[in-house]
Structure formats: structure tokens, C-alpha cells
C-alpha positions in Angstrom: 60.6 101.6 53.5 61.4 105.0 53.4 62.7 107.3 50.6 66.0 108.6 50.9 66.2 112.8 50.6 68.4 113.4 47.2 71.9 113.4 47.1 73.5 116.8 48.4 69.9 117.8 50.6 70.3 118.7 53.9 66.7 117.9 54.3 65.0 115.1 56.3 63.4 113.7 53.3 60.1 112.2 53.5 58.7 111.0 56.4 56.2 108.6 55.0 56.0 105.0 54.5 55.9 103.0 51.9 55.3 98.9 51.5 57.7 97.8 48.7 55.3 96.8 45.9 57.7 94.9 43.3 61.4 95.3 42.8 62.6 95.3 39.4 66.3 94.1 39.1 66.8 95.2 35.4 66.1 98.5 36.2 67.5 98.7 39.7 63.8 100.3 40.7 61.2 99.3 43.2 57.4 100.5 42.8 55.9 101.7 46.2 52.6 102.1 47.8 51.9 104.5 50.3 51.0 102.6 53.8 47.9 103.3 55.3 47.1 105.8 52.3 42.8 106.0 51.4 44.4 107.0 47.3 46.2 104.5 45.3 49.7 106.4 45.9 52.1 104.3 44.0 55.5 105.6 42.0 58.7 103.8 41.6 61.7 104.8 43.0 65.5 103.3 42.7 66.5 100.8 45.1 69.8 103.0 46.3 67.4 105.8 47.3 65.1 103.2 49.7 66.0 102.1 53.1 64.4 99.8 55.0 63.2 100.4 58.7 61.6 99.4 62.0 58.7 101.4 62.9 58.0 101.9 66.7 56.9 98.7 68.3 58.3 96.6 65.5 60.4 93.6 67.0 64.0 93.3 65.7 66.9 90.5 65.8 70.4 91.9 66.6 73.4 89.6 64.5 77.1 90.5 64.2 79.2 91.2 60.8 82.6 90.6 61.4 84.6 93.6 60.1 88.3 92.9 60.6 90.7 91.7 63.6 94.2 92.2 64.3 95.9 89.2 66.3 99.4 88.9 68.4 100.8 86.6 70.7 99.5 83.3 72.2 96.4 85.1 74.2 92.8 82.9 73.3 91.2 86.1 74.9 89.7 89.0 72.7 88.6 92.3 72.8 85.4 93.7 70.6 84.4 96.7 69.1 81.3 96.8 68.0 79.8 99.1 65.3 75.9 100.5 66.1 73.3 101.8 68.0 74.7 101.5 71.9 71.5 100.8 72.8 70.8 97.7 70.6 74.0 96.7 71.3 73.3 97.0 74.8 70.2 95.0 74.3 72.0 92.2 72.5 74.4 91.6 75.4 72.1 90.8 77.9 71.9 87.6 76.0 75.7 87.5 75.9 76.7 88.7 79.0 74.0 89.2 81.7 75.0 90.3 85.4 78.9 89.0 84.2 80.3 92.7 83.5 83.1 93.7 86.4 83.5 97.4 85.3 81.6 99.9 82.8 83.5 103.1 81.9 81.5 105.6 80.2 82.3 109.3 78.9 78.8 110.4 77.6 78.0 112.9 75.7 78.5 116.3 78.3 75.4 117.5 76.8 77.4 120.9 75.6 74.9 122.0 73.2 78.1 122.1 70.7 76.0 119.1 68.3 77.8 116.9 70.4 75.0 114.1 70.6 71.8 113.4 68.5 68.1 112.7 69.5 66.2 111.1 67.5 68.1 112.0 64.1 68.6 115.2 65.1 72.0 117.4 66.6 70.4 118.7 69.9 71.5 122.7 70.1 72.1 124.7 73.2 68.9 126.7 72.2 66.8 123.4 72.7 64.3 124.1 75.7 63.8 120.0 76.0 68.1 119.5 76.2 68.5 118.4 79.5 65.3 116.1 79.5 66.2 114.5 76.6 69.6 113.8 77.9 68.1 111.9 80.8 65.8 110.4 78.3 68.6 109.0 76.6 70.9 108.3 79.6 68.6 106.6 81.8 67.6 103.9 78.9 71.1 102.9 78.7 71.8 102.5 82.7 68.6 100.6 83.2 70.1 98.0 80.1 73.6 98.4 82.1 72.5 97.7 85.4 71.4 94.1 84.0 74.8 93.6 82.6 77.2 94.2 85.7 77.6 92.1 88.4 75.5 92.5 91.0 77.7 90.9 93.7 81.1 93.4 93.2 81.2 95.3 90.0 81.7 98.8 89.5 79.8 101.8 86.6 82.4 104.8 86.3 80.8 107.6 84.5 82.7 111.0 83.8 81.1 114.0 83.5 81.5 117.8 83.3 79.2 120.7 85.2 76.8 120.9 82.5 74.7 117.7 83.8 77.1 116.4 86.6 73.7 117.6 89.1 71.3 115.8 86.7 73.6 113.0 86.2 73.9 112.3 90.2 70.3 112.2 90.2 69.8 110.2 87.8 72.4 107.5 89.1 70.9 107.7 93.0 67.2 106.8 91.2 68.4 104.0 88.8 71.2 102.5 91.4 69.5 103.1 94.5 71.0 99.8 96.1 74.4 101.2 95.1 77.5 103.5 97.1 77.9 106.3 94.9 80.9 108.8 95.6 82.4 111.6 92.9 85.6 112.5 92.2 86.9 115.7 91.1 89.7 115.2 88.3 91.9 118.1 87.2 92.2 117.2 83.0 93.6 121.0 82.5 95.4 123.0 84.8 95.9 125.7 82.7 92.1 126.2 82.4 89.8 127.4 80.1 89.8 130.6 80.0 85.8 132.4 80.2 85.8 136.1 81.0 83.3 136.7 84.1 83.2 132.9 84.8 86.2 130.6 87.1 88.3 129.2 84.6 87.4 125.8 84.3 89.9 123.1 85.0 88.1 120.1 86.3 85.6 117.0 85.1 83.8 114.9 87.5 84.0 111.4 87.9 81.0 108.4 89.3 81.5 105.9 90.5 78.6 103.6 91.3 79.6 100.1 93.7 77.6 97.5 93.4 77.9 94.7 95.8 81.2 93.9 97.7 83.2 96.3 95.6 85.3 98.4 97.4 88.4 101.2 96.2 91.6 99.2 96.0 94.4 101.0 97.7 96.7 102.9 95.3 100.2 103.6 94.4 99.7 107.5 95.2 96.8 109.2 97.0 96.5 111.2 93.7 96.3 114.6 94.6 99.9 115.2 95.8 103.3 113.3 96.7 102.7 113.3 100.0 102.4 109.7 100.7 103.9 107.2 97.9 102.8 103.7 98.8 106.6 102.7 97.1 108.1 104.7 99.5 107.2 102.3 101.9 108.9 100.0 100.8 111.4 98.6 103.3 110.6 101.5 105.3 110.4 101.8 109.0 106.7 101.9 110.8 104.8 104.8 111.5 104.2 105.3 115.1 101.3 107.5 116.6 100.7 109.2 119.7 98.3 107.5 122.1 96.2 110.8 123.4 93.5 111.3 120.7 93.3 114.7 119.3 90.0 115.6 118.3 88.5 118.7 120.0 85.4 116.2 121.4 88.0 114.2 122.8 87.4 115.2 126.3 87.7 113.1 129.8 83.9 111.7 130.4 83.4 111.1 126.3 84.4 108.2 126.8 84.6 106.6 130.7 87.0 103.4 129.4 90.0 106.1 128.0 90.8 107.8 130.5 93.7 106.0 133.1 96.9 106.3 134.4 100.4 104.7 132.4 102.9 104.5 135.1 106.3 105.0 133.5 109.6 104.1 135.1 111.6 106.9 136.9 114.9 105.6 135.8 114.3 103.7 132.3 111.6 105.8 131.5 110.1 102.8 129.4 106.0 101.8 130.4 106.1 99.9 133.6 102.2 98.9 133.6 99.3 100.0 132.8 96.2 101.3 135.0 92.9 101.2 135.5 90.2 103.6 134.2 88.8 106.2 137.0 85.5 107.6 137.3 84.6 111.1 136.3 84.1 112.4 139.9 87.5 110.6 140.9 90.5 113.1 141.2 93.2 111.9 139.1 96.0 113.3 141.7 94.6 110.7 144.1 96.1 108.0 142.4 99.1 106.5 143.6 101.5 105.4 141.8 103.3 101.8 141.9 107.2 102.2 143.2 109.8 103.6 141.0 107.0 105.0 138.8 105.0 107.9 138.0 102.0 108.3 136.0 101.4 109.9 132.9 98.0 110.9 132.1 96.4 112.2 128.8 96.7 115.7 129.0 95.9 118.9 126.5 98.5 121.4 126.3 96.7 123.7 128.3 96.5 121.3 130.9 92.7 119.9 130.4 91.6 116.2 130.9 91.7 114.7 127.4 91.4 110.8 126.5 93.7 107.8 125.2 93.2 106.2 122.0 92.7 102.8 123.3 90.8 101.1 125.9 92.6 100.0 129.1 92.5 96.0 127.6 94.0 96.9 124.3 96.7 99.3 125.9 97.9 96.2 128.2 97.9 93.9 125.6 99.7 96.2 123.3 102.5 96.7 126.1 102.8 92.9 126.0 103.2 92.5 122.1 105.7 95.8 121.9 103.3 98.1 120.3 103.0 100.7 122.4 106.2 103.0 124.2 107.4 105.6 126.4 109.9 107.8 125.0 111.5 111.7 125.5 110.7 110.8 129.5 111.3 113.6 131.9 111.2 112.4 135.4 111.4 116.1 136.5 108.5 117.1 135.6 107.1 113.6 135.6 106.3 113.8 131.5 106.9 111.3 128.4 105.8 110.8 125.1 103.3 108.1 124.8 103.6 106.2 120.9 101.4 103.2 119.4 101.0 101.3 116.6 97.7 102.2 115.0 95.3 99.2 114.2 96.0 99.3 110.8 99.7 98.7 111.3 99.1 95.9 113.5 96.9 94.0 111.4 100.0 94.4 108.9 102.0 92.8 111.0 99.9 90.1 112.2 99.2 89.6 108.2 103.1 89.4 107.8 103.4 92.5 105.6 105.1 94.2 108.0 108.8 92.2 109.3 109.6 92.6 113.1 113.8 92.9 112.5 114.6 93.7 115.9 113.1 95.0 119.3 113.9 97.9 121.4 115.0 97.8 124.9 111.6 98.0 126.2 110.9 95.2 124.1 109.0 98.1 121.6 109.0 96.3 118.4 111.6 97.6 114.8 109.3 96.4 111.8 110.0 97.4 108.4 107.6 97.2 105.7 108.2 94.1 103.4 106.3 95.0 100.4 104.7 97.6 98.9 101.4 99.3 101.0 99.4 101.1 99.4 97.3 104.0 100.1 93.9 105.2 100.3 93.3 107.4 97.2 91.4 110.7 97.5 88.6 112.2 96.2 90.3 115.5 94.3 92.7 113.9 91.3 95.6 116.3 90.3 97.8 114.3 87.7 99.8 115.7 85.3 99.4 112.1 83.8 95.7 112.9 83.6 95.9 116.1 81.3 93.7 115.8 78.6 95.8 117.1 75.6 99.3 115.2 76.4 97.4 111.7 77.4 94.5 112.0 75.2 95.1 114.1 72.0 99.0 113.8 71.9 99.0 109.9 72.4 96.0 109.8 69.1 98.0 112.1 67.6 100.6 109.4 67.9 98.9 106.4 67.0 96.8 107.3 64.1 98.8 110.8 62.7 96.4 113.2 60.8 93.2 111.7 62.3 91.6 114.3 65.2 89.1 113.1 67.8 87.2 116.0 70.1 88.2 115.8 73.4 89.7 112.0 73.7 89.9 110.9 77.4 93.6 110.6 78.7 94.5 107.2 77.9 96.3 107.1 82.1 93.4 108.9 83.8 91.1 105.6 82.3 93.8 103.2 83.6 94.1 104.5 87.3 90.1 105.0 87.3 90.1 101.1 86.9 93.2 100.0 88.4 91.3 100.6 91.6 88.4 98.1 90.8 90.4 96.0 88.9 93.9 95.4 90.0 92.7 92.0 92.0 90.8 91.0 88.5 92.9 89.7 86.4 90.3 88.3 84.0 87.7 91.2 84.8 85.5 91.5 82.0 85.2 95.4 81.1 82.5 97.4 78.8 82.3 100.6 77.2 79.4 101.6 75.2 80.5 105.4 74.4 83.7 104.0 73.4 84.5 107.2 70.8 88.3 106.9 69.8 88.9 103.6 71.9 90.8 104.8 75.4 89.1 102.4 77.5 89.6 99.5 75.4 93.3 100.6 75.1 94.0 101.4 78.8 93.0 97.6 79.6 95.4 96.1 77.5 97.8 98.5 79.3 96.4 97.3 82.9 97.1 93.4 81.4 100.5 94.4 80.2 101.3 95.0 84.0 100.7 92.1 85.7 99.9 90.2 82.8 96.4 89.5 82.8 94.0 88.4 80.5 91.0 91.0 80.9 88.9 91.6 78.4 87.3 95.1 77.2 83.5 95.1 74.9 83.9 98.5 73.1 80.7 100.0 71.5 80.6 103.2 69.3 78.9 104.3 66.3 79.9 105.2 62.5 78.8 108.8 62.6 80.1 111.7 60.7 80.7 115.0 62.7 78.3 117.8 61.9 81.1 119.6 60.1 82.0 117.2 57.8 78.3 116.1 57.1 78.0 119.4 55.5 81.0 119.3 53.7 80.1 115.2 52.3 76.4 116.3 51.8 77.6 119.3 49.4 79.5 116.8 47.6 76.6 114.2 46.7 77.4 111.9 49.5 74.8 110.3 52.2 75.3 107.9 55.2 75.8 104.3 53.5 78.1 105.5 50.8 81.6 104.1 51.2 83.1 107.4 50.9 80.8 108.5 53.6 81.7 105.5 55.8 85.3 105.8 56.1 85.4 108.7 57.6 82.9 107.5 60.3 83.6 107.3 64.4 84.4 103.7 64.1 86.3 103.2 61.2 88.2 106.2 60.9 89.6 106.3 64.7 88.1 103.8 67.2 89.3 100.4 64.6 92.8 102.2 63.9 93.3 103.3 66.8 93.1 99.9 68.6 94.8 98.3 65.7 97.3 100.7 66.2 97.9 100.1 69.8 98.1 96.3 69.5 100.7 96.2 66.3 102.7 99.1 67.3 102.5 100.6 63.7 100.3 103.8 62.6 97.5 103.0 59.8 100.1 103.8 57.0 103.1 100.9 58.4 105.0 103.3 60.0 106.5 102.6 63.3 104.9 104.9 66.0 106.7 107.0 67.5 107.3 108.0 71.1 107.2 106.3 74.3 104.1 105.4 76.9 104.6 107.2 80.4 103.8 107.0 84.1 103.1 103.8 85.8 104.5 101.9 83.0 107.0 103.2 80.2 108.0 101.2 77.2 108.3 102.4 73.2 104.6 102.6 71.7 106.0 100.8 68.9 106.2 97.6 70.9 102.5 97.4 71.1 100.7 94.5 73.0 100.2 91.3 72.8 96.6 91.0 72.2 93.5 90.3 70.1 90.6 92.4 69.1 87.9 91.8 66.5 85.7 94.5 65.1 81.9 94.0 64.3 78.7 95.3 62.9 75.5 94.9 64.1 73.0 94.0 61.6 69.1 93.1 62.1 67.4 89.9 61.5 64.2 88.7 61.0 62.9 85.5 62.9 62.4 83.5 60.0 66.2 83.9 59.0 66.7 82.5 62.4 64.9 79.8 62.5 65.6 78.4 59.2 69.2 79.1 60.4 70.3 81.4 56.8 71.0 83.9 59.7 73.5 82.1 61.2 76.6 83.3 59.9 75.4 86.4 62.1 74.3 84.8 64.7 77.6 82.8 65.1 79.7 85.8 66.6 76.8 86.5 69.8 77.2 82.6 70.8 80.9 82.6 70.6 80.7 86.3 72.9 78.3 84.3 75.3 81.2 81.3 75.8 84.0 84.2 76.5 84.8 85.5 73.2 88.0 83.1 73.4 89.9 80.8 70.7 88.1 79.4 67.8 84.5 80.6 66.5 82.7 78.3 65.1 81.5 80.5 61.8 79.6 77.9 59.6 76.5 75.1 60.4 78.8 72.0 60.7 78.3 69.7 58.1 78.3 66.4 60.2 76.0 67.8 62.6 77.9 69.2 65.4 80.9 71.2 66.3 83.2 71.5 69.3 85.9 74.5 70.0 87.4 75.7 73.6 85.0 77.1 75.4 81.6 75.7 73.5 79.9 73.6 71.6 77.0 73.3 69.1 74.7 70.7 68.0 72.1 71.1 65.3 71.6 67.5 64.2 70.3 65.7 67.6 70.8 62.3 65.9 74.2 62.7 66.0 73.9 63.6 69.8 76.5 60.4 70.9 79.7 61.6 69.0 79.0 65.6 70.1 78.9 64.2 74.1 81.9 62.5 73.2 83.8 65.2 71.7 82.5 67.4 74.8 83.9 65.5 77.1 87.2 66.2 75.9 87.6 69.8 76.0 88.5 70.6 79.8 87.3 74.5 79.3 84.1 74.1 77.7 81.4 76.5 79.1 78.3 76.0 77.0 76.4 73.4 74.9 73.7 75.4 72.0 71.5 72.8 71.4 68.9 73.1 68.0 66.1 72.1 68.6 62.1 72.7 69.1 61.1 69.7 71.2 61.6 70.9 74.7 61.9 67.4 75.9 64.8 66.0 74.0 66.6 69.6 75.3 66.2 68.2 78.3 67.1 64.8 78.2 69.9 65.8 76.6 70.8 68.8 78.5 71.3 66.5 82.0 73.9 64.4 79.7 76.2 66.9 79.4 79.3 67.2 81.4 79.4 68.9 84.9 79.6 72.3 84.8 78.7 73.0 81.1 75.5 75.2 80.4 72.9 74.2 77.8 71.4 76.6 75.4 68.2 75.9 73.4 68.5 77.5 69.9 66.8 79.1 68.8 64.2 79.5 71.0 66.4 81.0 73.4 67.9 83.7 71.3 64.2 84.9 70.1 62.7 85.1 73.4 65.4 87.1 74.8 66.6 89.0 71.8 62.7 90.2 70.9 63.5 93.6 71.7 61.2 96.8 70.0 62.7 99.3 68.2 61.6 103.0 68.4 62.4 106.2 70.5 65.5 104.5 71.6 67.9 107.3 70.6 
């Protein structure tokens, strides 16, 4: 135990331990000795001024309080926020959810020096010599946790970041993810700057991303720096052709011996009459006659140089036979013409069927016509106005939970498109966020779902902390961390839970209707809300005993539902007749009643896991390989201490 400091000190307290002697319940007092103390140091102290604690190396047991949900619509999917350390948290779901995560979105602490993140306790300050190392102290525990969450195969870790550790943090990722691509993004989230006489007006963040595996950058709507290219413009629009002679300045005759030769074009028609052979460098290309009616048109510079075609000779040829190359603006005078093709790209479309051939020139050059929509390769420099910071980030809070503030919330659409490119073939991605702060990423997948209604789901993790601010003000007033006063006006309660409540119900924290409309890719009232589920948690800390002896398990129940999918029914309470069975799992804790649990298994087609109780490995077994095809056996609760046995300590 340790002693609490007294109400209204801004002090630490004391730092000592002390090994709870007695507790005496009439008086509300406990009487302490001092650990590892040579005197007989013992006083009493009241109960609500101790607090119990882990010291370093001590093993602890992660459990979930449920804390409230919100429900709507017919979804059996749901969301979680979780309220606690991120890194026990973290920790916990690599029981639940190990090397299953599609997508992490973080927004860390940028490390400002502003008591914007705490070490150990304490508010690092810009005056702290140790800042930066601390920040990778703290960082690269939680990536080393992530990286055994995602996916290994195709998942993706987005991590947003500002100039004050973007360096360190690119470091940091190439060490931890060396296995992975790793490209940044610059993201415009102000372009009206910050104003900082003698510096460059800041208007930028950067933006990770770290692939894992097969995943790749989906093609987008917009290439999201300008309007240059809108992949709905394409829509039922014509092809693009291109012209055949490459134009890079290396692009000379010899660079490449196959792509340089003669197209003969017809004197008359001027369409492509056939196509010639490549010619070796010493060979004169005016030596080469032409077939009858024809003359030949070779890739030329302006200034009259030896440049090269864009194809090989075989591809050329074939392309003539197909329509995907022409000869057009032909000027037999001066024995000239315009040489088009259909890039690779384009004829893989059509060849896919995305592209409809509607007619055929002349020439027999195809007429295609884009029949849905083709998206575009995004860039690397975002400028959105849907990005800004204040009118998708604090204006859409501002909306949802009126009077609350949140320091510099995320813009609800910059998280969206971030993820729409890892995630728009996913419709049942699993996502995480363990800096979730006022909820964004959480609230920007139930906006992705909403679009092509999909079921994905988002784990949101944040803490309950007080800003430094109002610690001062609540310690003034006789308040410390645990008092309900205290609580309300934590991270988690007072934004992160409304704010997703909000969201889903379409009503602000006081039943009012909210006000305004959501913008961009998809615009509907706020007030419609979603049609979703979300639960919200505490984590709380076990011992083994409580587990074994299953008094725990009320707390435990919440991780094995998360492990099945966090979907429909959870079974909350040790079933009386020995066994229960809801959607996606099932749990047995009296083995003699083993026949009718089977029975009830077999009759749940989406069933993903059987939690078995018991200590003899062998019936575990033999049961284990009755279980239907496909379903996973779990041995409580041997499985939950081996993997949950995780110490406690600098972990901040």
C-alpha cells in the first residue's frame, strides 16, 4: 500500500511502502507496517487515504468492468472503449486479439513540452533534458506490444505526428518494423498557419504509415492534393490515350536496342499500315525502305535527335491488331503523324471489363468508355479543406458534446480517408486505437461502415486523466484522482464515452438533437446518428487466486467474449447447469456435463471458440478433438494466467 498525500497537496506524498497490518471496519482505519523497515514503524491510517499497488516486477491480472453501452439497429457487432493504462490494455489484447488487428491509428502525444503526456506520474516539461528519450521509452514499448497484435500477412499502423519527434519517430518505426514499407505523408490540418515570428508558419502534421505484409494503398476517389484528377470524373468517360515516343531525357536511340523501329503509315489514310523491325545502332535509319503506299515514322525529338518508342516491336504489333495503338494528325508532305497508345494500365482495364469497347474507329482503333468508377493513386502531400483541424475536429466536438473542449481533436474526415485506403476492401476489418483521446477513430469507422455498409469494428483505448489545469483547480478544492467529482471530468468519461454515445444516438449528452450536418464524402444530418453498438469498459487487476477459484469471473467474462469477436450475447455469469452457449462461443466449467454442451455446440453455425475449465490437461484434450470443425478450444484458466502474467513497473 501506499499513503495517499492529503487532500488539496500538490505533493507526491510518500513514497514508502507499507504491508496492511489489520483493517478495522468500525473505524474505517487500517494499521500499517513499514516494508522492509529495521524499526517497528507502524501507525494507522484511514482506508480512503491508502491505495493499493504493484511494485516493479509484481505480476498482475488484467479483467474488464463494464461501464455503460449504447445499442441501435440489428448489428451483433460492437465497438469498445476501454478505460486504463494503454499499455496494460495493450497487454491484455494479445490474449484477445493476437496478430488479428487490420489497422492501428494512433495520434500520440507530439511530445510538445506543453504537459501534454506524463512519465512515470509526472507532466514531462519542455525544460526536461531526458524529453525525447523518454518519449521513445514510452513509444517503443507500445509498438513492440502492437506489432504482436496486427496482422502480419496485410495490415497497416498509421501514426500522425508533428516536427517535434517526426525524425525520432521514423527512427524508431524503421528499428521496431524493419520487415515493414514505411512511407510519410505530409497533411495540411491548417492553412492559415500558426503564426511564429522568425520561424515558417507552420501548417502541416506528418502522417506513417507502416505495411505489413500484402498491404498495399487502395486507389482513391481524389489524388488529395488538388482536383486535378477525380476518379468520379471518370465515370463514363472516354480513354486516355498517350503518345508512343517516351519522353524522358535518357530516352535516347541505343538505351534500349528493341525501341527503336520504323511504323509505316499509309500515304492516303494515314492510319498504321504495319509495323517494323528494330535496327541496329550503326544502321542508318534513312536506309530503310519503306513498304508501297507507305512511309515511315520514326521516334523523333523535336530537335530532330534519335529518341525511343514506348513499347517493344512484339507489343506494338499486337497492339495494332487489338486497336490500341493509332496514327492520327498525318501529314504525308512532310511524311509526319502523331503516334497514340493505350497505356498498360488502360488495357488491363479493358481486358478486366472495366473499361466498355462502344465502337471502333476506322482503323479499327478502339472507342471505350469507362464503366465504373477508377480510382486514382493518392499522393504523398494531403491538402483538404475537409482535413482542417478546427472545422472537422473541434467544430464537429463542439457539435456533439456542446461545452466540453478537447486540445487539438483529430479531423473526424482526415481519419476516415487515412483508412479508407487500407480498408475500403475490409468490410469487417478489425481496427484499434490505443491513444483514442476524444474518440475520432472509433467514430470515423462507423462512418466508413455507414458507406458501404460494413460491419468493422474499432477497439478504442484512452485513459481517465484530468488536464494539468484542472488538476490544480480540483486539488485546491479537496479533490484527488478516485473521487467521483474528480472522475467525471476525466478523458474518458467526460469526452471519449459521450462523444461516441453521441455519434451513435444522434443526441448531445443533455437529449438534445445535434445539430448540423456531416460533410464531404458522405453528407447526412448528425442527428441521424448510426446504427451501431459500443460498450465502454474499465480495466481492473486481478489476482490469480480470484481466477482460479473463478470469484473473478464476472471480469474475466468481457476478455473471452472480445476473444470470440466481441459480437451478440456475453455470457456474464458461471452457468448454473454447467455450461453456456451464445453466437460466436461457448463455455464449459462442469466437464461432466460435457455431452449436452457438444450438443448445444453443434447447433450454433457461427461459433468460434470453446473455454474449457479445467486442470487435467488430458480431459482438455480429449475433449478438445470432439468439438465441431473449425471451433477453437481454450483451457481456462490456465490459458489466461500463462499469457496474461504480465509485470507491472516502468511501463509509463
Amino acid at each position: 500500500m501506499r499513503v495517499l498525500p492529503p487532500r488539496g497537496s500538490i505533493s507526491k506524498g510518500d513514497p514508502r511502502l507499507w504491508q496492511v497490518r489489520a483493517i478495522r471496519k468500525s473505524d474505517q482505519e487500517a494499521d500499517l507496517e513499514l516494508i522492509d523497515s529495521e524499526g517497528a514503524d507502524v501507525h494507522s491510517e484511514a482506508l480512503n487515504d491508502l491505495v493499493v499497488i504493484a511494485e516493479f516486477g509484481d505480476t498482475i491480472y488484467p479483467g474488464l468492468i463494464s461501464t455503460g453501452k449504447i445499442s441501435r439497429g440489428d448489428r451483433n457487432l460492437w465497438h469498445t472503449v476501454i478505460n486504463g493504462e494503454n499499455y496494460h490494455v495493450l497487454k491484455a489484447l494479445t490474449w484477445t486479439h493476437r496478430g488479428r488487428i487490420d489497422a492501428i491509428y494512433i495520434d500520440p502525444p507530439y511530445n510538445t513540452g506543453a504537459k501534454d503526456w506524463k512519465y512515470n506520474n509526472d507532466y514531462v516539461e519542455a525544460e526536461d533534458l531526458y524529453r525525447h528519450s523518454k518519449w521513445l521509452a514510452m513509444m517503443e514499448r507500445r509498438l513492440l506490444v502492437a506489432k504482436e497484435l496486427l496482422n502480419p500477412a496485410d495490415s497497416v499502423l498509421i501514426v500522425t505526428i508533428d516536427e517535434k519527434e517526426y525524425l525520432r519517430l521514423g527512427l524508431l518505426l524503421e528499428q521496431v518494423f524493419p520487415e515493414a514499407k514505411i512511407e510519410m505523408v505530409t497533411s495540411v490540418i491548417s492553412a492559415k498557419g500558426v503564426a511564429r515570428f522568425g520561424d515558417f508558419s507552420r501548417v502541416e502534421e506528418f502522417i506513417y504509415f507502416v505495411r505489413f505484409g500484402t498491404s498495399s494503398v487502395n486507389l482513391g476517389e481524389e489524388n488529395m492534393l488538388d482536383d486535378s484528377r477525380s476518379a468520379s470524373s471518370q465515370i463514363g468517360q472516354k480513354m486516355q490515350w498517350l503518345g508512343l515516343r517516351r519522353r524522358e531525357p535518357t530516352a535516347r536511340r541505343g538505351a534500349r536496342p528493341n525501341q527503336f523501329y520504323p511504323i509505316f503509315i499509309h500515304v492516303t489514310t494515314g492510319y498504321i499500315d504495319s509495323i517494323g523491325d528494330p535496327i541496329n545502332d550503326d544502321v542508318d535509319r534513312r536506309t530503310i525502305e519503306p513498304p508501297k503506299d507507305t512511309f515511315a515514322v520514326w521516334p523523333l525529338l523535336p530537335n530532330g535527335s534519335e529518341g525511343l518508342w514506348g513499347v517493344t516491336p512484339e507489343t506494338a504489333k499486337s497492339y495494332l491488331k487489338d486497336g490500341f495503338i493509332r496514327s492520327r494528325n498525318h501529314k504525308p508532305q512532310k511524311e509526319q503523324s502523331s503516334i497514340n497508345y493505350l497505356p498498360s494500365g488502360t488495357v488491363k482495364a479493358i481486358r478486366d471489363g472495366q473499361i466498355d469497347i462502344v465502337g471502333r474507329d476506322p482503323d479499327g482503333a478502339v472507342q471505350g468508355v469507362y464503366r465504373e468508377r477508377k480510382g486514382v493513386i493518392p499522393k504523398r502531400v494531403w491538402n483538404k479543406a475537409s482535413h482542417n483541424a478546427e472545422n472537422g475536429g473541434s467544430l464537429v466536438i463542439s457539435k456533439l458534446i456542446p461545452d466540453r473542449r478537447f486540445p487539438f481533436p483529430k479531423s473526424l474526415y482526415a481519419v476516415e480517408d487515412a483508412l479508407r485506403f487500407f480498408l475500403s476492401d475490409k468490410p469487417s476489418a478489425l481496427v484499434l486505437d490505443y491513444f483514442s483521446g476524444s474518440g475520432t477513430t472509433a467514430h470515423a469507422v462507423m462512418r466508413l461502415n455507414r458507406q458501404d455498409d460494413g460491419e468493422r469494428q474499432c477497439i478504442s483505448i484512452t485513459n481517465n486523466e484530468v488536464s494539468a489545469d484542472e488538476q490544480k483547480s480540483l486539488r485546491e478544492n479537496g479533490l484527488r484522482p478516485g473521487d467521483p467529482e474528480w472522475e467525471k471530468l476525466g478523458i474518458c468519461d467526460y469526452i471519449t464515452k459521450p462523444r461516441v454515445e453521441a455519434a451513435i444516438t444522434g443526441n448531445t449528452p443533455d437529449g438534445e438533437r445535434i445539430k448540423g450536418n456531416y460533410k464531404f464524402t458522405d453528407e447526412f444530418p448528425m442527428a441521424d446518428g448510426f446504427e451501431e453498438k459500443a460498450e465502454f469498459f474499465t480495466l481492473t487487476y486481478e489476482t490469480p487466486l480470484s481466477v482460479s477459484y473463478q470469484t473473478a469471473f464476472a471480469r474475466i467474462a468481457p476478455l473471452l467474449w472480445m476473444r470470440a469477436g466481441s459480437m451478440g450475447r456475453r455470457i456474464d455469469k458461471l452457468p448454473s447447469k454447467g455450461w453456456d452457449v451464445a453466437e460466436t462461443y461457448g463455455l464449459l466449467v462442469d466437464l461432466d456435463q460435457a455431452t449436452g454442451f457438444l450438443k448445444a455446440l453443434r447447433a450454433v453455425e457461427s461459433l468460434r471458440i470453446a473455454y474449457l475449465v479445467t486442470e487435467d490437461e488430458r480431459r482438455f484434450q480429449s475433449l478438445a478433438r470432439r468439438l465441431p470443425e473449425g471451433v477453437e478450444a481454450v483451457r481456462l484458466y490456465e490459458s489466461y494466467l500463462t499469457n496474461f502474467a504480465f509485470a507491472s513497473g516502468d511501463d509509463q
